[in-house]
C-alpha positions, 0 to 999 in steps of 0.5 A: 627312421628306427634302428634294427636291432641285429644280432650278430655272431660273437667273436672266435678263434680260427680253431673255435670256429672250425670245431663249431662247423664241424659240429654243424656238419655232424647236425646237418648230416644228422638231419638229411637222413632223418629227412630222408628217412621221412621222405621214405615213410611218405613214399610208402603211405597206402593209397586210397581210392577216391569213390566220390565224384569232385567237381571243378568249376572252370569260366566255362563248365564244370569238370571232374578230376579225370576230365581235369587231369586228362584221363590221368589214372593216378593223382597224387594229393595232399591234404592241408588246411588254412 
């Protein structure tokens, strides 16, 4: 069986350590509002109009999004590639 290799923390002083997590605060506190801020620019994305017709092939038929999504006016769709 091989070994794991972990890597673990070094060694500090009860006063090291509590600067170090106060830095860490800072940086997390930092990120969340830059998180936030990017939420907000998503948020404010246009829309745009879906004009063609995308269909779905379900076991049985063959149905389009409005059919799918129950008459749904509005969808929220984001694009990703594999």
């Amino acid at each position: 069986m091989a070994a794991f290799n972990i890597k673990l923390p070094t060694s500090a002083l009860p006063s090291e350590w509590a600067e170090s997590r106060k830095t860490m605060r800072n940086r997390e506190g930092e990120f969340r509002l830059e998180l936030q801020n990017l939420i907000s620019i998503w948020k404010d994305l246009p829309m745009i109009e879906m004009d063609e017709d995308h269909l779905f092939q379900d076991p049985h038929c063959r149905v389009n999004l409005g059919e799918l999504f129950h008459g749904r006016r509005q969808l929220l769709a984001y694009p990703f590639w594999f």
